[in-house]
C-alpha positions as CSV (number, residue, x, y, z in Angstrom):
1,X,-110.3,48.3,-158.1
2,X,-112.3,51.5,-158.5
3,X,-112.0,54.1,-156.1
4,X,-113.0,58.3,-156.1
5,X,-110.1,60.1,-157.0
6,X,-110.2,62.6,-153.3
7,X,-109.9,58.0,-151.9
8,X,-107.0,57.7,-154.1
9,X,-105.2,60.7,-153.1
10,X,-105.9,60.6,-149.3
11,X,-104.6,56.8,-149.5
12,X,-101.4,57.7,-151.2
13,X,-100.8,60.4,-149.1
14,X,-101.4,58.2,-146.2
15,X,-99.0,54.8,-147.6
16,X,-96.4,58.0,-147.8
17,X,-96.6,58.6,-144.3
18,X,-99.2,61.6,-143.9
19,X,-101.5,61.2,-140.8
20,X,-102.4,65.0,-140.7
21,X,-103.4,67.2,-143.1
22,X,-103.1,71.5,-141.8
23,X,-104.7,73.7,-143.6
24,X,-108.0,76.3,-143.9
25,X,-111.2,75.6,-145.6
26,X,-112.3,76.9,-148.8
27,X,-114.8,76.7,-151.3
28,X,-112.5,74.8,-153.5
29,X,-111.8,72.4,-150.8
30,X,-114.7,71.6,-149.2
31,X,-115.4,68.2,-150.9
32,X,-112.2,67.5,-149.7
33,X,-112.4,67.7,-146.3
34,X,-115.6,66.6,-145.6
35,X,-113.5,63.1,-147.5
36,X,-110.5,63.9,-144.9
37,X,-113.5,63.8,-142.0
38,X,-114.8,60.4,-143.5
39,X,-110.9,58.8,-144.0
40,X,-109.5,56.8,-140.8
41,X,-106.2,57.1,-140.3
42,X,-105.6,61.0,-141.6
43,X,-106.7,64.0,-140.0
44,X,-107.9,67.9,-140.8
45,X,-106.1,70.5,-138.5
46,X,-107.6,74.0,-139.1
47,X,-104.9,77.2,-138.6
48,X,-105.9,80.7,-138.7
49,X,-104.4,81.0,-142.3
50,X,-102.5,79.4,-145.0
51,X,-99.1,81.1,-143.8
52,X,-99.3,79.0,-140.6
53,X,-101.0,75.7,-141.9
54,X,-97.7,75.3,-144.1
55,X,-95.2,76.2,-141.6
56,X,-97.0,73.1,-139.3
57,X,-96.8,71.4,-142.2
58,X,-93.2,72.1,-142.0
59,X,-92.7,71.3,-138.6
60,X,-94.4,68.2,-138.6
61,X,-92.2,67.2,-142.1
62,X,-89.5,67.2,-139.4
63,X,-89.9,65.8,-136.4
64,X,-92.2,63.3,-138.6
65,X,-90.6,62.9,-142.2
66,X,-93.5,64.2,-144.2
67,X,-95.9,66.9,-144.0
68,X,-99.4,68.0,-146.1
69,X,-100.9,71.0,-146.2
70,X,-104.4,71.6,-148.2
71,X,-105.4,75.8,-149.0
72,X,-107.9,76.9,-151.8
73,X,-106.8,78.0,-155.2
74,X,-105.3,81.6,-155.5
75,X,-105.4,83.8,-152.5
76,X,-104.2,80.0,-150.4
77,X,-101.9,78.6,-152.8
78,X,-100.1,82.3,-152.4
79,X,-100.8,83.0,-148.5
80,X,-99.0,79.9,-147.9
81,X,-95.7,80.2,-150.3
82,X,-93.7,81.7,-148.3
83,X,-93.6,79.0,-146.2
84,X,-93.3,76.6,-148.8
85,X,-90.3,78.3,-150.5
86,X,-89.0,78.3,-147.2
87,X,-89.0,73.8,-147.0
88,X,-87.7,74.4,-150.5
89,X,-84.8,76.1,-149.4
90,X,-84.3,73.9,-146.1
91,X,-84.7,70.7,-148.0
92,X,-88.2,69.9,-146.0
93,X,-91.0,67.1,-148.0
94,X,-94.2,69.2,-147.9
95,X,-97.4,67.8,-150.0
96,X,-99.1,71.4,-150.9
97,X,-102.7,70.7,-151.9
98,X,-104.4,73.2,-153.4
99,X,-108.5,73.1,-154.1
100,X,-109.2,74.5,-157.2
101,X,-112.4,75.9,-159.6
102,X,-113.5,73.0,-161.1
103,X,-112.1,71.6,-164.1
104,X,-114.9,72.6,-166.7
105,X,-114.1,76.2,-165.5
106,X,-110.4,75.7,-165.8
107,X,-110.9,74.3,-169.7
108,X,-113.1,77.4,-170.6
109,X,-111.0,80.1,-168.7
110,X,-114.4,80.8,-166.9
111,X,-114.0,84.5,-165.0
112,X,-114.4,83.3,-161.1
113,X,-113.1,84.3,-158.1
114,X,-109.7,83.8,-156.2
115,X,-108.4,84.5,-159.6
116,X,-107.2,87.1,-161.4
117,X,-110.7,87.0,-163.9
118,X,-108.6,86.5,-166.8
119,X,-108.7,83.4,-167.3
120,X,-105.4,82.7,-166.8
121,X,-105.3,79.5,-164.6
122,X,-101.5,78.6,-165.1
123,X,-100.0,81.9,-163.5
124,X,-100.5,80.0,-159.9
125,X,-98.7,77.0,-160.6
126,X,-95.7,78.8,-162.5
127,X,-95.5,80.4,-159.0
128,X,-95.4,77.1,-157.3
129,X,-93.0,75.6,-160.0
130,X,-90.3,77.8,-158.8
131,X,-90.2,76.3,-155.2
132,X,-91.3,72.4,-155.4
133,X,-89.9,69.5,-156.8
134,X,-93.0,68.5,-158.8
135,X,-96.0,69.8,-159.7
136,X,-99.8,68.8,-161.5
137,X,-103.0,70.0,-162.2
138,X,-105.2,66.5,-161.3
139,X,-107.5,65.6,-164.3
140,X,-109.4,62.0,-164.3
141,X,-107.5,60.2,-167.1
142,X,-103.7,60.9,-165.3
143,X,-104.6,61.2,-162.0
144,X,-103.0,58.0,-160.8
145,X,-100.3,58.4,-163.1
146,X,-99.7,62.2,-161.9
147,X,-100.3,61.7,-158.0
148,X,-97.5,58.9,-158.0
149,X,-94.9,61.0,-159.8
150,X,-95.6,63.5,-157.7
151,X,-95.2,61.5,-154.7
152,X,-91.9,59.7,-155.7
153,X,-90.7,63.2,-156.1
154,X,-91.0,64.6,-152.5
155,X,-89.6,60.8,-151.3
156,X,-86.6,61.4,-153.4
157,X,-85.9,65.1,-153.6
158,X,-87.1,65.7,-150.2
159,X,-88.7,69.1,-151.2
160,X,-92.0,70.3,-151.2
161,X,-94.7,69.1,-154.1
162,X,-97.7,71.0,-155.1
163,X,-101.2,69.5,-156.3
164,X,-104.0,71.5,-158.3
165,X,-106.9,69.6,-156.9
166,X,-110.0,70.6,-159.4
167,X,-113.4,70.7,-156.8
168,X,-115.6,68.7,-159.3
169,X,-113.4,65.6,-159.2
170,X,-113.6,64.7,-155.9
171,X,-115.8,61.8,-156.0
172,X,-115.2,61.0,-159.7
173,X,-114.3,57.0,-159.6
174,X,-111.9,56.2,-161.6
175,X,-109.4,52.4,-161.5
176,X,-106.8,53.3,-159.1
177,X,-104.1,50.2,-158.8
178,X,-102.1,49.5,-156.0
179,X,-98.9,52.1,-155.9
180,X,-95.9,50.7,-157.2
181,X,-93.9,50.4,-154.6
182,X,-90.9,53.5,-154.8
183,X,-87.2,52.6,-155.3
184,X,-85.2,54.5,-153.9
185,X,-81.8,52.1,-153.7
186,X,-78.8,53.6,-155.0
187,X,-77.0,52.7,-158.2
188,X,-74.9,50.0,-157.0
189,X,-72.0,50.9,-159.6
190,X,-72.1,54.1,-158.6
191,X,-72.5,53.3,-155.3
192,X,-69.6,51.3,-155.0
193,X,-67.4,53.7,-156.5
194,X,-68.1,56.6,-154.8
195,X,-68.0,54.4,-151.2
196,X,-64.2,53.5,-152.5
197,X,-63.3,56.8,-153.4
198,X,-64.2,58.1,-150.0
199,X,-62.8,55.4,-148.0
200,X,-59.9,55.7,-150.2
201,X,-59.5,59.2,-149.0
202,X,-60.0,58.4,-145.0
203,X,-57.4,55.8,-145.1
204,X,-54.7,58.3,-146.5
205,X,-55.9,61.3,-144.2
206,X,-53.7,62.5,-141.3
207,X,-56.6,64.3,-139.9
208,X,-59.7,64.2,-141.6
209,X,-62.9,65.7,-140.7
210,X,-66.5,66.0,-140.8
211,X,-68.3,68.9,-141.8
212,X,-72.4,67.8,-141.0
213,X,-75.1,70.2,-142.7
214,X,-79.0,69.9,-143.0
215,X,-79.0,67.3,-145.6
216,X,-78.5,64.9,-142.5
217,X,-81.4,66.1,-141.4
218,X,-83.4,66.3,-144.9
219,X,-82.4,62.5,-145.5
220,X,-82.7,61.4,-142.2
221,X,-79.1,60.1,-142.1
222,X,-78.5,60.9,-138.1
223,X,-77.4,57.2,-137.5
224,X,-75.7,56.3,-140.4
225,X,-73.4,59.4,-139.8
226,X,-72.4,59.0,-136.5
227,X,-71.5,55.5,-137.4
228,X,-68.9,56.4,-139.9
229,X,-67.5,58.9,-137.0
230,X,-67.6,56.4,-134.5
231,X,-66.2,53.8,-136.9
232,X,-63.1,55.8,-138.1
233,X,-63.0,57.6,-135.4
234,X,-63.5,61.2,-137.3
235,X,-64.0,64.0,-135.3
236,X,-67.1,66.0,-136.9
237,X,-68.7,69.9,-136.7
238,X,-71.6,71.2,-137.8
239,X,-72.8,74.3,-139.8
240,X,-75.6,76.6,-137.9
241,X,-78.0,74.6,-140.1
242,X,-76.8,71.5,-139.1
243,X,-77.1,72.1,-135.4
244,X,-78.4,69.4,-133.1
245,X,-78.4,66.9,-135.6
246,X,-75.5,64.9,-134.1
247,X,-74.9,64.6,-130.5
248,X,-72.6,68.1,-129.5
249,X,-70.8,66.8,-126.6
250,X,-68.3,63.8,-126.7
251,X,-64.9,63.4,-127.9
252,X,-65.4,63.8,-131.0
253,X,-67.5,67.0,-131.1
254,X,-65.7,69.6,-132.2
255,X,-68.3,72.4,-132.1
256,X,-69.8,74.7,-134.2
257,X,-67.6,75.2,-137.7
258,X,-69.0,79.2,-139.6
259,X,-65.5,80.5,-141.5
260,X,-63.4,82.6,-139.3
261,X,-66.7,82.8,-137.2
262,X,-66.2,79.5,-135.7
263,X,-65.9,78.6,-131.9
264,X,-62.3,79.2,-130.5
265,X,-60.6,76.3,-131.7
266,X,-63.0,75.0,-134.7
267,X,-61.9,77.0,-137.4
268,X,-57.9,75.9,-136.6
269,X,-59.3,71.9,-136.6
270,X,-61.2,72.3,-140.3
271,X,-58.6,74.4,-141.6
272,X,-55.7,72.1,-140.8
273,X,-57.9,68.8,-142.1
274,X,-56.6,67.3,-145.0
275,X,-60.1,65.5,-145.3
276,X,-63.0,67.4,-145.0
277,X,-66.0,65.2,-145.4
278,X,-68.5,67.8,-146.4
279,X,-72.0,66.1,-146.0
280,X,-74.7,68.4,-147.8
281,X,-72.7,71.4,-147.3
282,X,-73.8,75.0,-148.4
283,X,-71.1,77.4,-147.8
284,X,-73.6,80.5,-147.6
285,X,-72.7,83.8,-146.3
286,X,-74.6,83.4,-143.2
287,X,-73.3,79.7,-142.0
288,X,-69.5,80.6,-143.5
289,X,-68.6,83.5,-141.8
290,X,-69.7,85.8,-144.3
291,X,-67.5,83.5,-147.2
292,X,-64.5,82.9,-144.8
293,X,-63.9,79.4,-144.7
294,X,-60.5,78.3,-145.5
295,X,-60.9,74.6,-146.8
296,X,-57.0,73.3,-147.7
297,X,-57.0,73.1,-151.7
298,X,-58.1,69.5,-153.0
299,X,-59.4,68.5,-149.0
300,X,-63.1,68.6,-149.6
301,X,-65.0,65.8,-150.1
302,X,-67.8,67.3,-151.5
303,X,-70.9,64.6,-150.7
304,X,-74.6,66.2,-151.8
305,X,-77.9,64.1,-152.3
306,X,-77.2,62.9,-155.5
307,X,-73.4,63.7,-156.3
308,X,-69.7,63.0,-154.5
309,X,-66.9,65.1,-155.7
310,X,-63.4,63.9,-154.9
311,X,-60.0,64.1,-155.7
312,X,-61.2,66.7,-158.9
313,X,-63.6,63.6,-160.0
314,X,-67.8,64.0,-159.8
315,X,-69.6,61.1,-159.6
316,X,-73.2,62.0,-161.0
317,X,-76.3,59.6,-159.8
């Protein structure tokens, strides 16, 4: 099947979840849009400037899992990064599409605006690079190849991505296959070892406890969370950044765990557990107490997106 490549994009954007796309027009984007106009099932929301369009992009990444944002090259891409380092650092999927000169300019480090005339078109995305999971400069023979990976990589690292989205290659039709559909099971080895080495550890707690950050959030693991509470009956708190993730009233709701900052009451709980399930947990100054938590030696299970540390032992996916 032969499709443009603006088709391809908007459709892989949309199979990923994408139904609105903030942003502000530019002349590198214009093709674009007036595509986005033409595209059922995906929408164009204008903001006053590219600082806003990506924190909607933001907020829509999480009430609705995934969020797009399009600017123009340069004065956008960097209007809008401070947003965008900001998912980085919260763990939030944003798409960051950024219309660009087009790619003959690019190739001959043509002297055009929203750049820094000279002809350096790589300074942007090393800018980008430092705050996104994945990043590409679209070109017709990869952009299939390159729009996929870079796709898979806000699925599974659940950070933002950024796109360089050259304005002459819009409508340039190129074969786009059907999407490989993304994996993103578990190693069932690994798996399975990490499982027993945590249930190992619940069975031999006297008071174990969960300590719920915003990787629940990030990974959408609400349910699956309060299941294992409910199941073992674990009593569970949250970091500042893990608020309202997890229902805070409740037996088993202890409160509101920050160090020595804690509720009355909180800090005593963690600090006496002898399993501290740590789910995504950041102990950084401003959700610790300024560094004051006083986790028992050997009582953290240390659970992140791709790694469980327990018992001294760090199982790597």
């Amino acid at each position: 099947m032969r499709d443009s490549i603006g088709a391809m994009l908007l459709e892989r954007l949309r199979q990923c979840g994408v139904s609105r796309i903030y942003g502000v027009p530019g002349d590198y984007n214009l093709e674009f849009l007036e595509l986005i106009e033409r595209t059922p099932g995906i929408c164009f929301i204008g903001a006053c400037n590219e600082l806003n369009a990506a924190y909607a992009a933001d907020g829509d990444a999480r009430l609705s899992g995934i969020g797009a944002v399009l600017v123009t090259y340069g004065v956008g891409d960097l209007s809008a990064l401070s947003a965008v380092a900001g998912a980085c650092a919260e763990g939030v999927p944003v798409v960051v599409i950024s219309g660009m000169p087009p790619l003959h300019a690019v190739q001959s480090r043509a002297l055009v605006h929203h750049t820094l005339a000279d002809g350096d078109y790589d300074n942007v995305m090393t800018c980008y690079r430092q705050f996104t999971a994945a990043t590409t400069r679209l070109h017709p023979a990869s952009a299939v190849a390159e729009t996929d990976r870079v796709l898979h990589a806000v699925r599974v690292a659940r950070r933002p991505v950024y796109i360089q989205f050259p304005s002459d290659i819009c409508y340039v039709e190129i074969e786009t296959p059907p999407p490989v559909p993304p994996s993103q099971a578990s190693d069932p080895a690994l798996l399975e070892k990490a499982a027993t080495c945590l249930t190992r550890r619940i069975a031999q707690a006297a008071r174990p406890v969960v300590l719920v950050d915003a990787m629940v959030r990030q990974y959408d693991l609400q349910a699956q969370v309060r299941r294992l509470c409910e199941r073992y009956d674990i009593p569970y708190a949250a970091l500042s950044t893990g608020r309202t993730l997890l229902a805070e009233s409740g037996p088993l709701w202890l409160g509101q765990y920050g160090g020595m900052a804690s509720a009355a009451g909180v800090a005593d709980h963690v600090h006496a557990s002898d399993c501290v399930i740590g789910l995504g947990v950041r102990f950084v100054d401003s959700t610790s107490g300024y560094f004051s938590q006083r986790i028992r030696p050997g009582a953290l299970v240390d659970v992140q997106p791709f790694s469980l540390t327990c018992d001294g032992e760090n199982i790597q996916a």
